[in-house]
N, C-alpha and C positions, 0 to 999 in steps of 0.2 A: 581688658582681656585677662584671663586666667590663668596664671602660669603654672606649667607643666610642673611638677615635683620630681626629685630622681627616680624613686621608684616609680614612676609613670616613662620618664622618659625611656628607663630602661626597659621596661616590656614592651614600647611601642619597637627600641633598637633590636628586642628579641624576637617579637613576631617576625619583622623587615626580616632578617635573616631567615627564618626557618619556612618564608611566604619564596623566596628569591628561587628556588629548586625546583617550586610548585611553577611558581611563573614562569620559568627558562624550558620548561616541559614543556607548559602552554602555549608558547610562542611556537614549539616546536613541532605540535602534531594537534594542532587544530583545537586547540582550548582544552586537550586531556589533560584533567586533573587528580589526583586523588580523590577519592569522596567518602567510602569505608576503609576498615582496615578489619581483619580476624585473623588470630592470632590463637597457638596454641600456650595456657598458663601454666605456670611450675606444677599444679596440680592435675593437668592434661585434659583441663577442660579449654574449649572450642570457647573464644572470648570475642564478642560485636561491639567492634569502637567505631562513631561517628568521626572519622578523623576530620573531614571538612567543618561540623559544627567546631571542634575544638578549634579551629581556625579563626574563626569567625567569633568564637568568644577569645579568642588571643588580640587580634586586631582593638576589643571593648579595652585591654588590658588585664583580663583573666586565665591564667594559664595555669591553670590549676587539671584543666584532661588533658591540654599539651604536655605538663610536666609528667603527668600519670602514664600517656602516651608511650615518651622516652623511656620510663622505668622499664614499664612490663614488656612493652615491643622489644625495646633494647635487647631487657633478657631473654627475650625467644631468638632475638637475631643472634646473641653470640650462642647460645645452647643449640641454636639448627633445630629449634623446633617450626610447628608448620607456621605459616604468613602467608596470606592473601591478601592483594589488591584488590579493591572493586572501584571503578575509574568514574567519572563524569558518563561517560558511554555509556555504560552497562556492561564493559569487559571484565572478567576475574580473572585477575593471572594470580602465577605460584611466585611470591616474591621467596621462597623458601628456595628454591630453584634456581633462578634468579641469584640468589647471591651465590649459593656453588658454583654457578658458574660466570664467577667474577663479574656478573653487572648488575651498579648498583643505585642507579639511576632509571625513575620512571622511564625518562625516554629513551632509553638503551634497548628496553623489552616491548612495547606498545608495538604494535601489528606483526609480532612473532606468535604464529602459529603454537608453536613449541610450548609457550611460559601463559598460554590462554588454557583454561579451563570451563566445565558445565556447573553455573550454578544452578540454585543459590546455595549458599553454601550454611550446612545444618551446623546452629551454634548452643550452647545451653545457658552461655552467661553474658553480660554485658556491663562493661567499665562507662563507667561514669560518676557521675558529680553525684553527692546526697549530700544533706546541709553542707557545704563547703569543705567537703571531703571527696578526691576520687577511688572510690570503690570496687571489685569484681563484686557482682552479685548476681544467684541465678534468673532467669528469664522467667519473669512472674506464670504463673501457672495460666492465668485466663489468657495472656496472649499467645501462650503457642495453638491456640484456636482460633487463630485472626487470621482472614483470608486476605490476602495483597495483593496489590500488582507489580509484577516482577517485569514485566518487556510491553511496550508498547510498537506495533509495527508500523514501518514507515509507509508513506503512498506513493504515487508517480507525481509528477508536475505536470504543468499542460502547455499547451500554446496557444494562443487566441492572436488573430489579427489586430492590427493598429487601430486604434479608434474603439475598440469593445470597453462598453463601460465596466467598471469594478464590479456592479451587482450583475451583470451579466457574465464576465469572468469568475466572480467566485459561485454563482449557478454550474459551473465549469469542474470545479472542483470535487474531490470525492468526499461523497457527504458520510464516509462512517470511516473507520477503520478499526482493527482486532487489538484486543489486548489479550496477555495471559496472565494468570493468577498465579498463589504460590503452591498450588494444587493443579497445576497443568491444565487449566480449562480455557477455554479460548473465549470471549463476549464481545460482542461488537457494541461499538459505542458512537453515537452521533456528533459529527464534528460543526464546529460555529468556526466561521475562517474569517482571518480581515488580509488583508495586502499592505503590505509598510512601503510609503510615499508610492505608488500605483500612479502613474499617468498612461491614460492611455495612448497617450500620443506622441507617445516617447518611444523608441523601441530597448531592449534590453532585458534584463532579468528581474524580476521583485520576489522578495519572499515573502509565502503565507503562510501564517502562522494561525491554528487552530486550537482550540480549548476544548473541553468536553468534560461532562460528568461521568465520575464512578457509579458503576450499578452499584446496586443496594447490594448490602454486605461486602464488596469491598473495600479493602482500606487502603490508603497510601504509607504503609508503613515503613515506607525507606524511603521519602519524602521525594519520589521524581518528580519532573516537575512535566503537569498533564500536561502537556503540548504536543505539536505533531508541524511541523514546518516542510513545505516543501516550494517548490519555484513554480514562479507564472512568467513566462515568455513572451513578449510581446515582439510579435515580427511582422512585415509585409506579407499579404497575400503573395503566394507564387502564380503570376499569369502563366496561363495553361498556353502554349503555345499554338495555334489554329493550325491545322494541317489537314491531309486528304484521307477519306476514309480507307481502313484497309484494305478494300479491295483493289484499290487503282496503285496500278502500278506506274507510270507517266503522266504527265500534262505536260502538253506543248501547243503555243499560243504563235497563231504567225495571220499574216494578212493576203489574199488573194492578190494576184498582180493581172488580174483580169476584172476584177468585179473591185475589188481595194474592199471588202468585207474581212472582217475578223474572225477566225474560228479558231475555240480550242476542241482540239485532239485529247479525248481523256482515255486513255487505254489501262486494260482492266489486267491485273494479275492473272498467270495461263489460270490457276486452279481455280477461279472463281467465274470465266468467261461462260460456261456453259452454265451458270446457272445466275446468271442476273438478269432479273427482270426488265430493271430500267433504271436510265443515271440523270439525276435532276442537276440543273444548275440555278440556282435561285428558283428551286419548286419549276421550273420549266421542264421539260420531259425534252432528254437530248435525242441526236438518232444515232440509232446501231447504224456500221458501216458493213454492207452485205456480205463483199469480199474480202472483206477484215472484221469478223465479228469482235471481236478484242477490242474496237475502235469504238467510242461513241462520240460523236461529233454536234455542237451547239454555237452560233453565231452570238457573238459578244460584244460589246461596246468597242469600240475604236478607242487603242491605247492601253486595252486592259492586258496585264501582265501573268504569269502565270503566278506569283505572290498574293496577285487582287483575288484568285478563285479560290485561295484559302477558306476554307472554314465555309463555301457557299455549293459544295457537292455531293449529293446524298446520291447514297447505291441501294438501291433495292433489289433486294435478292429472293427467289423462288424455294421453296423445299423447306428444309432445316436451315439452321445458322451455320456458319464455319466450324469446321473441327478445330477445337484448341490444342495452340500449339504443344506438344506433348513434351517439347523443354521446358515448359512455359505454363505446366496445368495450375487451375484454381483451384485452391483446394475450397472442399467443401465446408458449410458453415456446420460446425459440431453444433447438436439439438444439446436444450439442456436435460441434464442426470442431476438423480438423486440417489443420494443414498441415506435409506431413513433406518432406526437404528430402536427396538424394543428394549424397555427397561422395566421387567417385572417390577412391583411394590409389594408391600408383605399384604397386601389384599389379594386374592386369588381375582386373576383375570380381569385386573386394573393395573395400570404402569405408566412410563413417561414415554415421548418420543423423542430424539434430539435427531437432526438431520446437516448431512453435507451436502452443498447445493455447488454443480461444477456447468461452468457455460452459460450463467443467467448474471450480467455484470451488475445487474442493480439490485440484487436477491442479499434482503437485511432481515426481515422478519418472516417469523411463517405462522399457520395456524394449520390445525390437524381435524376434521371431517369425520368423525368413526360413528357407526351407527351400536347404540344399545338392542336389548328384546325389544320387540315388537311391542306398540301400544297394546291394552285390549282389545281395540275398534282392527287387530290385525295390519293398521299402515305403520313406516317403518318410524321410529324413533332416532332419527338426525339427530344429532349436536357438533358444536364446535366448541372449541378451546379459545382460550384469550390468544392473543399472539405474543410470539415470545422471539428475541432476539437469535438467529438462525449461531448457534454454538449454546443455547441454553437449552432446555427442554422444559417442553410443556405436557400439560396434563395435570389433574390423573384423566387416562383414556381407558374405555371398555375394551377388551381385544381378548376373543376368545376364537383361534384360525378354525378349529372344528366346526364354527358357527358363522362369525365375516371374517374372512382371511386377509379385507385389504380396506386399507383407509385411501383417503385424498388427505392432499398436502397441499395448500393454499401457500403461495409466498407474495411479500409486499418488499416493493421498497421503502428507504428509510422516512419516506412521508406517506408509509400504511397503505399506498395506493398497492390493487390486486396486482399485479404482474405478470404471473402465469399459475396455472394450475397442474396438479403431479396430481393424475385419477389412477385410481385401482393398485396403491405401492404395496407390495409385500415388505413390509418390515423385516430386517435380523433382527433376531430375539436375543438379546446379551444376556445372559446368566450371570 
């Protein structure tokens, strides 16, 4: 075996110490760690330190951005110039802030309102390592043209009964979810799920964890990590409890002390009595009682209970259905809306369309319908657009309102299949 050298042993005792603050955080709010750091330099330039890779090249034995780290942070911490956090999450707090007001520990400020901020936050230079040297240097020219992903959104979980196999619970799952860029655009992206140790026949919680690819021209330039986790539930079916329709208001089950025959007594709620037509018991048609219309009465097995007629009594009713209860209304199912959105191009009456799709749960892609001039032969000149992820836009489309003032809007879900169609939309026109 190879034996460790001083100087080795001592960076490994140096990393252990400046990892121990990181760790005691972590333990303490859910694995939040440091992960960037920005920082304002003696020259008042806006400075992007990887502080997690310098971590992680500490642990190798190299602390050459760790030591760069302490220099230049240092001196912004004692100058009170600015400092930011950017956490494991995705949080940015003001560590500048933060130590004014004497807290000087990650886990003192995490889930304060107060010390969170909106990034991402605009920098012009970044410290780092060059031949084995750590550096400020400005932010190369080509990358401030790099498009990123800054936020990936989370999804719900689901529930599925005992016994659902994995490829039928992750069927279950939401097949896309949104990300944003460092230009504010929002794209939806296709998720691949698996389930960690998943028995179906187990009941409890598992979590799934999904991957997905970056659209083209995005970059991962702050290295998250593509995933998207959320929980699969495995619980019992809830049996539905068997009961009497709502119209009856009693059952009562007793026996003749002349004839020793069974009958129940099913008596019908007042507001429903004048308008039922007839009360079944096992598909049997019972009888109304003349002098008691409320009453309808059906000879039954001997021994049967009023518990045994559960679930075996249908009321049929004349007219309309019951008025619903108005503590109690359903509310109605919201139809889907769209909201489609013109984007001139520097070609006169050609542009993009991008669209919001509200009340359509499975609506991932769309394609746009607009009709050109008319052929020569005078029939109309249809086309369609490729389909384009519903936060992108597609085109170029013809649209001239003087001439066809409304496209169709085709949407698919995330396996392309049609879904529904949006005929005759008026576009806004964005200038």
């Amino acid at each position: 075996m190879k034996r460790l050298g001083v100087k080795s042993l001592l960076s490994i005792m140096l990393v252990v110490s400046l990892l121990v603050p990181t760790i005691v955080a972590a333990s303490n709010n859910s694995n939040v760690s440091i992960k960037y750091v920005y920082f304002e330099d003696a020259s008042g330039n806006m400075v992007f330190v990887d502080y997690e890779d310098a971590i992680k090249q500490g642990v190798d034995g190299d602390l050459i951005l760790y030591n760069a780290i302490k220099e230049y942070v240092g001196d912004a911490e004692e100058k009170g110039r600015a400092i930011f956090i950017e956490t494991s999450n995705g949080k940015i707090l003001d560590y500048k802030k933060a130590l004014i007001d004497n807290l000087f520990q990650l886990k003192d400020i995490l889930g304060k309102a107060e010390y969170e901020i909106e990034g991402p936050i605009e920098y012009s230079h970044v410290l780092k390592v060059i031949d084995g040297e750590a550096r400020i240097v400005p932010v190369e020219e080509e990358d401030e043209d790099v498009v990123y992903i800054v936020e990936i959104f989370p999804v719900e979980g689901i529930t599925v009964e005992i016994g659902t196999p994995e490829n039928e619970a992750i069927s279950k799952l939401p097949k896309t979810t949104k990300i944003v860029d460092s230009e504010g655009r929002r794209h939806i992206v296709f998720l691949s799920w698996r389930i960690e140790e998943y028995n179906p026949d187990v009941e409890g919680d598992y979590t799934a964890i999904a991957t997905f690819q970056l659209p083209e021209g995005i970059e991962n330039k702050n290295k998250l990590e593509l995933i998207v986790t959320t929980t699969v539930t495995v619980e019992k079916a809830e049996e539905e409890e068997e009961g009497f329709p709502e119209e009856v208001d009693t059952v009562f089950v007793g026996e003749s002390d002349i004839t020793k025959k069974t009958y129940a007594n099913i008596n019908m709620k007042e507001e429903y009595v004048d308008r039922v037509k007839g009360v079944y018991v096992d598909n049997k048609l019972a009888m109304q009682i003349e002098d008691a219309p409320y009453q309808w009465r059906m000879e039954v097995e001997e021994g049967t209970s009023v518990e045994d007629l559960k679930g075996r009594i249908r009321v049929e009713l004349e007219g309309a259905p019951p008025v619903d209860d108005p503590e109690d209304p359903e509310e109605p199912e919201e139809e889907p809306h769209i909201i489609a959105s013109y984007h001139p191009s520097i070609i006169p009456n050609f542009g993009f369309v991008t669209v919001e799709v509200e009340n359509l749960e499975d609506a991932a892609m769309f394609s746009v319908v607009y009709q050109l001039a008319d052929n020569e032969d005078g029939t109309a000149n249809i086309r369609e657009t490729d389909k384009a992820n519903i936060g992108e836009q597609v085109g170029l489309i013809f649209y001239k309102p003087d001439l066809y003032d409304t496209i169709d809007i085709k949407i698919f879900d995330a396996e392309e299949n049609l879904i529904y169609t949006f005929q005759d939309v008026r576009p806004q026109i964005i200038n």
